[in-house]
C-alpha positions as CSV (number, residue, x, y, z in Angstrom):
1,X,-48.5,70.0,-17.1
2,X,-46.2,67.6,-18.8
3,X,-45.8,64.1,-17.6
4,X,-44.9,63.8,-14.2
5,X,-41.7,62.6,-12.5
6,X,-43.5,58.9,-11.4
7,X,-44.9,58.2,-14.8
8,X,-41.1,59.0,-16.7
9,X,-39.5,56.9,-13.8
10,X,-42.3,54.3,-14.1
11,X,-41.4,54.0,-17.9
12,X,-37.7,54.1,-17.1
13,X,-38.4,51.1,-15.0
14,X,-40.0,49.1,-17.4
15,X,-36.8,49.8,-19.6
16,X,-34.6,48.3,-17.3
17,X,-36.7,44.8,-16.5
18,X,-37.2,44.5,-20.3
19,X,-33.7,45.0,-21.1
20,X,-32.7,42.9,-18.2
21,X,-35.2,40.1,-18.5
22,X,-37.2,38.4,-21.2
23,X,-40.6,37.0,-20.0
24,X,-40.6,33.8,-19.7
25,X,-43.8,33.0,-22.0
26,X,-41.9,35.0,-24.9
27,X,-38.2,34.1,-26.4
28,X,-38.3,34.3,-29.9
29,X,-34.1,34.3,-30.1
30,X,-33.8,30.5,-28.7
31,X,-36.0,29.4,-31.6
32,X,-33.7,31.6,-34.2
33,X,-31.0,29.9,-33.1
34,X,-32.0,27.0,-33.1
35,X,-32.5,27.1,-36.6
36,X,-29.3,29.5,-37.5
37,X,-27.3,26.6,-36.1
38,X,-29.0,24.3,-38.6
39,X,-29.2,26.3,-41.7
40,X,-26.0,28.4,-41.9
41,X,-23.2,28.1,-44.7
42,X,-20.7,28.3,-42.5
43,X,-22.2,25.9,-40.2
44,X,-22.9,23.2,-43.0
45,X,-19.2,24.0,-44.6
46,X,-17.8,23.3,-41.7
47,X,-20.2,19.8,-41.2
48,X,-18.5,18.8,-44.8
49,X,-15.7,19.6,-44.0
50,X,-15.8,17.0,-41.1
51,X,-17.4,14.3,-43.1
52,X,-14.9,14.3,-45.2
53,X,-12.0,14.0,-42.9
54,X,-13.8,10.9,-41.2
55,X,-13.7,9.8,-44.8
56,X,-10.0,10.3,-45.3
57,X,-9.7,8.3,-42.1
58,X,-11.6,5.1,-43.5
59,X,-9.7,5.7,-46.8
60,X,-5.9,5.0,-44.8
61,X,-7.6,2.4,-43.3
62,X,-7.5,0.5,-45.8
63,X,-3.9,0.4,-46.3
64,X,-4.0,-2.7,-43.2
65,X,-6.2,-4.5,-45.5
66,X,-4.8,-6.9,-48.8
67,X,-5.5,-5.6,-52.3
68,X,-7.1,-8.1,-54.9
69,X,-6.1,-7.6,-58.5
70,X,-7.9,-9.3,-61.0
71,X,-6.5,-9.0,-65.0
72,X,-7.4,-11.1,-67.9
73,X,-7.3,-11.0,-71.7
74,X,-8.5,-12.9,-74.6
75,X,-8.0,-12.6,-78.2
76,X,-6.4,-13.5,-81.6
77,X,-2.3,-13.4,-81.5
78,X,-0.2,-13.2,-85.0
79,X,3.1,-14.6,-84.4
80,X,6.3,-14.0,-86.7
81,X,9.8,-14.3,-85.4
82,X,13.1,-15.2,-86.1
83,X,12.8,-19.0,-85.6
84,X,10.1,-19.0,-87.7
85,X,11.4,-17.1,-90.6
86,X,14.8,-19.4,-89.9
87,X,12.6,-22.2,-90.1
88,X,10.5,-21.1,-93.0
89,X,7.6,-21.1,-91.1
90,X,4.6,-19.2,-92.4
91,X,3.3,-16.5,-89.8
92,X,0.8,-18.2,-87.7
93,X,-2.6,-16.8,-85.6
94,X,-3.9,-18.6,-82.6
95,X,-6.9,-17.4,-80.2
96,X,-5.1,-16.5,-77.1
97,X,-6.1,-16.1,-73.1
98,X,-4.7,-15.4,-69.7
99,X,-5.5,-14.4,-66.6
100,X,-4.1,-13.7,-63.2
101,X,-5.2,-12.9,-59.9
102,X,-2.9,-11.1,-57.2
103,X,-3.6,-10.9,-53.5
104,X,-1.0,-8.6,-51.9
105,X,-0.9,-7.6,-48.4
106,X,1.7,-5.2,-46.5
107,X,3.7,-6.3,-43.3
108,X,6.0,-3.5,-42.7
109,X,6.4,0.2,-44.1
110,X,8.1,1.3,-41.2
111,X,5.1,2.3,-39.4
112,X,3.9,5.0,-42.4
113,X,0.4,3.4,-42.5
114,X,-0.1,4.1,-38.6
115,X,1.0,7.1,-38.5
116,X,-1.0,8.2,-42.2
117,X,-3.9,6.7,-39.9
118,X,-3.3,8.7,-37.4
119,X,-2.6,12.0,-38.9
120,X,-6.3,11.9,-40.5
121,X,-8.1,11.2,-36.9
122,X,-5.9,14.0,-35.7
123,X,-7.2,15.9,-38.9
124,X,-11.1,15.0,-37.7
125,X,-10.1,16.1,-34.3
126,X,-9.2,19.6,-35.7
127,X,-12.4,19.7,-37.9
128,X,-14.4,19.2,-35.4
129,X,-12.8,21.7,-33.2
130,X,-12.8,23.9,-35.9
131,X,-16.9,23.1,-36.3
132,X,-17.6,24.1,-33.0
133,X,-15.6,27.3,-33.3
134,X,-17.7,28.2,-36.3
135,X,-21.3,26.9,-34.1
136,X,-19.9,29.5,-31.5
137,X,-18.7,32.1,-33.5
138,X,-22.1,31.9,-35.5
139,X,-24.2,32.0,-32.5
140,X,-22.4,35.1,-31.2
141,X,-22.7,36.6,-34.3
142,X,-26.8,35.7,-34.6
143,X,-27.5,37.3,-30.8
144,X,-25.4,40.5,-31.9
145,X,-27.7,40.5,-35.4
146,X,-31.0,40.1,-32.5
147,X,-30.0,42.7,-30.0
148,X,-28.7,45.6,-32.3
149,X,-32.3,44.9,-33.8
150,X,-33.8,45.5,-30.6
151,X,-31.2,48.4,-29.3
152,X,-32.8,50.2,-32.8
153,X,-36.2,49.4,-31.7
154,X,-36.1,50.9,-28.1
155,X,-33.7,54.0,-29.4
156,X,-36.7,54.7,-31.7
157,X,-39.4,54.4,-29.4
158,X,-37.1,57.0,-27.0
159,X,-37.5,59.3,-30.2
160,X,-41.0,59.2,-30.8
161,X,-41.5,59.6,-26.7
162,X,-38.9,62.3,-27.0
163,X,-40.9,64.2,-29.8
164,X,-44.1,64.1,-28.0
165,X,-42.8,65.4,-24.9
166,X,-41.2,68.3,-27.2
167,X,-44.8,68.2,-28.7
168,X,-46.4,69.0,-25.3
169,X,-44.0,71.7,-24.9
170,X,-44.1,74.0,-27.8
171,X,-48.0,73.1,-27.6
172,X,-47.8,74.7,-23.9
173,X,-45.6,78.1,-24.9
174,X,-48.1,78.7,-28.0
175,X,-50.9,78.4,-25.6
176,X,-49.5,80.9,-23.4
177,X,-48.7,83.0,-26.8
178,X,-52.4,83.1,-27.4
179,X,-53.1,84.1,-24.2
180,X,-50.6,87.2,-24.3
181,X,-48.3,85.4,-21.6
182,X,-45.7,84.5,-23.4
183,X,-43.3,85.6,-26.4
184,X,-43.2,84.1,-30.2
185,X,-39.1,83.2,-29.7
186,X,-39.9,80.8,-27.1
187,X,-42.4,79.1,-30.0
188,X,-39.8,79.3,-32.4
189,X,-37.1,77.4,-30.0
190,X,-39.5,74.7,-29.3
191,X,-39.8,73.9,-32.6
192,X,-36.2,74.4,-33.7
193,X,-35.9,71.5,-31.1
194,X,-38.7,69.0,-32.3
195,X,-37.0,69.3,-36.1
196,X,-33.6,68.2,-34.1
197,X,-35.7,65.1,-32.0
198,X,-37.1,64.2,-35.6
199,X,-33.5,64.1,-37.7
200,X,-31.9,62.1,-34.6
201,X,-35.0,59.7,-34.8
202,X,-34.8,59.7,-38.9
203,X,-30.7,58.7,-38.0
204,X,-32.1,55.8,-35.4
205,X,-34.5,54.8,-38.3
206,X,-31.6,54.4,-40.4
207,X,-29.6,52.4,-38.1
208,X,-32.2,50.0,-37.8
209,X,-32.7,49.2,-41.5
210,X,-29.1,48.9,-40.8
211,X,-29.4,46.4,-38.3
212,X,-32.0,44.6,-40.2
213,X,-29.9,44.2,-43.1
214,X,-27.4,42.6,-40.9
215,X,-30.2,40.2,-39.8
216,X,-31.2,38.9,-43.0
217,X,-27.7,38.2,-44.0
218,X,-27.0,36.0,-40.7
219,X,-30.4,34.5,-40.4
220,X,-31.4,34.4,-44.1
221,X,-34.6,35.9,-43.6
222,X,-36.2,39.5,-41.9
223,X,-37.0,40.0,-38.5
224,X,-40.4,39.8,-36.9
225,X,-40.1,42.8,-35.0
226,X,-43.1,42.8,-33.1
227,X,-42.5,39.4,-31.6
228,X,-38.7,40.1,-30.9
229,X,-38.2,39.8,-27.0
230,X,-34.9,40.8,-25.2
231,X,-33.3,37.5,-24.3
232,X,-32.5,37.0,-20.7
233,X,-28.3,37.2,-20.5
234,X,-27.3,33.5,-19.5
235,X,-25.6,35.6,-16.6
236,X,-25.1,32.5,-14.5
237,X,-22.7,31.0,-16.7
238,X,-20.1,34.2,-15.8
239,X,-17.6,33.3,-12.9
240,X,-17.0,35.4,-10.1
241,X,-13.6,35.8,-11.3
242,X,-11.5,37.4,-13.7
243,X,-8.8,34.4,-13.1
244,X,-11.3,32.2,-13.2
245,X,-12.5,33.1,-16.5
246,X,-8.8,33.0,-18.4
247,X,-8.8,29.1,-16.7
248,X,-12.3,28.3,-18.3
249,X,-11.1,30.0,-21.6
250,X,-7.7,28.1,-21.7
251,X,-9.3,25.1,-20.8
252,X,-12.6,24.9,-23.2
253,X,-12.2,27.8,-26.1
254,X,-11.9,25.7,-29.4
255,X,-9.1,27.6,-30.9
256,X,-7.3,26.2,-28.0
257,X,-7.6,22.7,-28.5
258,X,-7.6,22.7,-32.3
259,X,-3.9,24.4,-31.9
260,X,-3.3,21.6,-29.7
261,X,-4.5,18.9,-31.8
262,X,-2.4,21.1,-35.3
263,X,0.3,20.4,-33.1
264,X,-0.3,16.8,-32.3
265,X,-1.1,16.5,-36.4
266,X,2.6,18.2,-37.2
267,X,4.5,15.4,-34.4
268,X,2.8,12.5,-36.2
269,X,3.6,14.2,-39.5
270,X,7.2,14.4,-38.6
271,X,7.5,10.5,-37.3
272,X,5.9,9.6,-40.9
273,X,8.9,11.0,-42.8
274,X,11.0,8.3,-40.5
275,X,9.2,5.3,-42.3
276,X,11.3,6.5,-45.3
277,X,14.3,5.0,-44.4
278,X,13.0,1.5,-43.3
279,X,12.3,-1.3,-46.0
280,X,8.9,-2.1,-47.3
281,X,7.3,-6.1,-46.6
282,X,4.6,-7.3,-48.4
283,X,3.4,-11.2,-49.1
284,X,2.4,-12.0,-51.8
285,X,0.1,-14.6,-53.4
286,X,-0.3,-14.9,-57.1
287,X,-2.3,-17.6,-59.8
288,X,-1.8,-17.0,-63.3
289,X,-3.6,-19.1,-66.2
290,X,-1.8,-18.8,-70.0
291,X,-3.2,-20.2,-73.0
292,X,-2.0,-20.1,-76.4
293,X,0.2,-16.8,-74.8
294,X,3.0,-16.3,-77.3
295,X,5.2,-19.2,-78.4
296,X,3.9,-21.3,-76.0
297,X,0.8,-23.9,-77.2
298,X,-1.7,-25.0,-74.8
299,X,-2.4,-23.9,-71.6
300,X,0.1,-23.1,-68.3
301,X,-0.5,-22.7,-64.9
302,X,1.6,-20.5,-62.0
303,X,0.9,-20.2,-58.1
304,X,3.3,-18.4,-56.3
305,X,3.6,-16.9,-52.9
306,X,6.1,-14.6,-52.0
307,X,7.7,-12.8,-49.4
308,X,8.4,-9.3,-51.1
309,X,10.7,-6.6,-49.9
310,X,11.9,-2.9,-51.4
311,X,14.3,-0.4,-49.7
312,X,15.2,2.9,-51.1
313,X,19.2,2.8,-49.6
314,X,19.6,6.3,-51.3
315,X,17.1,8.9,-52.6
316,X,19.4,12.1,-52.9
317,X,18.8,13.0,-49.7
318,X,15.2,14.0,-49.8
319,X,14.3,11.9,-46.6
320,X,16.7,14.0,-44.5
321,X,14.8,17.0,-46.2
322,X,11.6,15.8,-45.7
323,X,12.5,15.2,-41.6
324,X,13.6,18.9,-41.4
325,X,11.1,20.3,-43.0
326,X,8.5,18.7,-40.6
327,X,10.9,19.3,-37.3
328,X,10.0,23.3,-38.7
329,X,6.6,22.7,-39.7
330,X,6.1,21.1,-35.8
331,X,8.3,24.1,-34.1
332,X,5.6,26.8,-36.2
333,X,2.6,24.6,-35.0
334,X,4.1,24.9,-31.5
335,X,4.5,28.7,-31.6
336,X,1.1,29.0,-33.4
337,X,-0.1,27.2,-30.3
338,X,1.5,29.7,-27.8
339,X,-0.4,32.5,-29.8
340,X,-3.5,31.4,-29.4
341,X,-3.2,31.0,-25.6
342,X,-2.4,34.8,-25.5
343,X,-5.0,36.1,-28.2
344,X,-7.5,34.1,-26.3
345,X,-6.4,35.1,-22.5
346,X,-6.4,38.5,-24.2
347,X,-9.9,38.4,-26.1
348,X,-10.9,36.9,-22.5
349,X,-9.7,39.9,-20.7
350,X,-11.1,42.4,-22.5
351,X,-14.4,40.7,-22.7
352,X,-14.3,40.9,-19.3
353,X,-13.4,44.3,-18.7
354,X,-16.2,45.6,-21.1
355,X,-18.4,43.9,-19.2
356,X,-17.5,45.5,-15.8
357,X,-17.3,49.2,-18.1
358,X,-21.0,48.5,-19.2
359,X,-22.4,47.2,-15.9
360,X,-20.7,50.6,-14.3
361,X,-22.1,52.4,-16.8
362,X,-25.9,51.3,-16.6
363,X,-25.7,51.9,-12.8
364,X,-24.7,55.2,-13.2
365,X,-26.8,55.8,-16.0
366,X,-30.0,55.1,-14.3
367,X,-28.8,57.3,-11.6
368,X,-28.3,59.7,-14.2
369,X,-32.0,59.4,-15.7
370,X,-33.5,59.7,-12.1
371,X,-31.7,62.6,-11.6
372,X,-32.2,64.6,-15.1
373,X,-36.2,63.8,-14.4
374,X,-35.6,65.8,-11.1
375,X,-33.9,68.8,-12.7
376,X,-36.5,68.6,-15.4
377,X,-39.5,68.6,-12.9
378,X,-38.1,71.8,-11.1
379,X,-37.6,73.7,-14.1
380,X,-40.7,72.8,-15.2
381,X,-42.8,74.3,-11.9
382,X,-40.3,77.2,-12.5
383,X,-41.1,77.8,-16.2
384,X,-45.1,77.5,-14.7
385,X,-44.3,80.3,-12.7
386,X,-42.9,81.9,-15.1
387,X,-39.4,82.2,-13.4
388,X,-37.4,79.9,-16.0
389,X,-37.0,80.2,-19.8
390,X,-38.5,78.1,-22.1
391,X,-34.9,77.2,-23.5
392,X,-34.1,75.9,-20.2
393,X,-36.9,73.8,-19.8
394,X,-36.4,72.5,-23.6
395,X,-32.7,71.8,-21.9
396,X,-33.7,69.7,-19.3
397,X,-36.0,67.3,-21.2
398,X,-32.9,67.0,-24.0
399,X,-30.8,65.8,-20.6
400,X,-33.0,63.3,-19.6
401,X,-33.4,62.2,-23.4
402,X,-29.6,61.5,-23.8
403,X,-29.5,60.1,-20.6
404,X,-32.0,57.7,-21.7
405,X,-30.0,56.8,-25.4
406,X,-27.1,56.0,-23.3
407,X,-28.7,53.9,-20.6
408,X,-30.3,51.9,-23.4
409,X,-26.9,51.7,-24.9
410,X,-25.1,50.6,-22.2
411,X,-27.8,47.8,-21.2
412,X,-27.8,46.4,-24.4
413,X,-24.2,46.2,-24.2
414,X,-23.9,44.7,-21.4
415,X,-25.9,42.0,-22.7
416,X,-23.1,41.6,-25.6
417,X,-20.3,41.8,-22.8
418,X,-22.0,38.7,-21.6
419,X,-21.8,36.5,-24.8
420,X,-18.7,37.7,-25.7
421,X,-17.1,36.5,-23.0
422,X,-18.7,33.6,-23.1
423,X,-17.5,33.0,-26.6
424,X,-14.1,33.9,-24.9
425,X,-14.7,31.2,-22.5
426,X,-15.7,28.8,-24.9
427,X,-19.0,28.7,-23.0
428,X,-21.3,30.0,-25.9
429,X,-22.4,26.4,-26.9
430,X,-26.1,25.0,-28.0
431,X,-26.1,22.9,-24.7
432,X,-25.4,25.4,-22.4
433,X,-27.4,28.2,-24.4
434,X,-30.3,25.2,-24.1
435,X,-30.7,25.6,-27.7
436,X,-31.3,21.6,-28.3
């Protein structure tokens, strides 16, 4: 007789606490993590890209500080001029040198410095936002790469237990052929449906080369598939509450706060174009040495110290233009800002609705493989008796088959519902994933 109903439930069984729970001796996905979040492009872009926003901070720094300008020259000088031709004084050449040194430092540019200052830690701000949008976004994308990997590997392992059972079957119906008890057609349908069970395994073969294509790209190197665990979903981290959920999202997704901070970036922006219309201070301190420079014989000596001043009083009005344009440029940062609170309370939303689809949908499921095994197991002491068909029977296993694909299907996407959302939440971090 084929397998009984306890041993298919048994194996169903073993599905689910695989699918639901990784042992704990065995999870190979923290460690490729771990290492995605160290070795990605997109994770190191996104590192430079911060570094060099701190370093455009240090670099406006250093408008508080005084510049130091140090020039000097030395050489020969041919002089002829006018009073010396008047004079009839014969061209002479004299070995000349100077040098000056000029310490200037700024008092006042109507605040531009501050705010320039400003503007590039508000810039950091949004690079690091941006980096930990890119972490998250990379992790999500890492798990997806791990669990369609292991979604291929169970589908196929469905197929090959599929085919055997199929096996066993047209195996039994050419025994009773042999014996005279049975009919040739019955042979011929068994078979018809192990070359179907074959091509939909060939297709789940397929899928996983797929899959591990889309490994390699992510993690930059091939799966070890026979020490690939299911991960345990960080299920904890889910709220109770749909409400709940938008609030975390709103509160902690990056895009949020990096809209925020574009906006606080555009505000500054638009008080810098004000420095425009004050004057510029600066003090000045300056020691020149002259010898031999020009008409002048020996050597002279200047110290000065000055209280310097510039204002532009009219520039064609490109201040005014400049002040509008940003006033735009902060009103589109605002808006931009009011779209990302509704794509993310939206991404949020439907994260969490696929999730309560795929937990519905591996209950019933599982119900639905229990109950396929039943109906198979009757028809199967029927066909014994020889009061069912063989196409029947051939039927029944395909139902518990499919029922099987899609209860796989839906647990391993459930598990995705789960780190979407936490991606939606802005949850899906190294810390909270324990990654290190």
């Amino acid at each position: 007789m084929l397998r009984s109903k306890g041993a298919r439930l048994a194996w169903v069984y073993v599905g689910v606490c695989l699918i639901a729970s990784a042992p704990a001796f065995a999870n190979p996905l923290s460690g490729e993590l771990r290492s995605l979040l160290q070795t990605h492009p997109d994770i190191q872009s996104a590192e430079k890209s911060m570094g060099s926003t701190r370093e455009e901070v240090n670099k406006l720094r250093a408008e508080y500080l005084p510049t130091v300008v140090f020039n000097a020259d030395m050489g020969h000088q041919t002089l002829d001029n006018p009073s010396l031709r008047a004079s009839n004084t014969a061209p002479y050449t004299r070995a000349r040198q100077t040098a000056s040194l000029t310490v200037t430092q700024n008092l006042f540019n109507g605040f531009s410095t501050t705010s320039g200052v400003r503007i590039a830690q508000l810039n950091s701000e949004v690079a690091k936002l941006s980096l930990e949008g890119t972490r998250q976004n990379i992790l999500l994308e890492g798990i997806r790469a791990y669990i369609t990997v292991q979604r291929q590997k169970r589908l196929i392992d469905l197929s090959f237990s599929n085919e055997d059972n199929i096996q066993f079957q047209l195996n039994l119906e050419d025994e009773r052929v042999q014996r005279g008890a049975g009919i040739a057609v019955d042979v011929l349908q068994a078979k018809s449906r192990l070359q179907i069970a074959k091509e939909r395994r060939v297709s789940f073969e397929g899928a996983l080369e797929d899959a591990i294509s889309r490994y390699v790209k992510v993690f930059d190197h091939a799966p070890d598939l026979d020490a690939m665990a299911d991960p345990p979903a960080p299920i904890e981290l889910i709220p109770p509450e749909l409400e709940r959920a938008v609030e975390m999202a709103l509160t902690f997704n990056p895009a949020i706060s990096n809209s925020a901070s574009s906006v606080a970036v555009a505000r500054e922006t638009k008080r810098r174009t004000t420095s425009e219309y004050y004057p510029s201070v600066d003090l000045v301190g300056k020691w020149s040495f002259d010898k031999n420079v020009d008409s002048t014989l020996g050597v002279k000596r200047d110290y000065q110290f000055l209280l310097q001043a510039s204002w532009d009083l009219f520039t064609g009005l490109s201040t005014q233009a400049s002040e509008t344009q940003a006033a735009f440029d902060l009103g589109a940062s605002m808006d931009r800002e009011n779209l990302a609170s509704r794509n993310v309370v939206e991404q949020t939303r439907i994260s969490w609705q696929a999730l309560l689809t795929a937990r519905k949908r591996v209950e019933l499921l599982e119900n639905a493989v229990s109950i396929a095994s039943e109906v198979f197991d009757a028809r199967q002491k029927l066909r014994e008796a020889g009061k069912e068909t063989v196409i029947n029977v051939l039927d029944s296993e395909n139902e518990i088959f499919n029922a099987r694909i899609n209860f796989v299907q839906a647990s391993y996407d459930e598990q995705l519902a789960i780190y979407q959302l936490l991606l939606a939440m802005g949850q899906l971090t190294s810390e909270l994933m324990e990654l290190g």
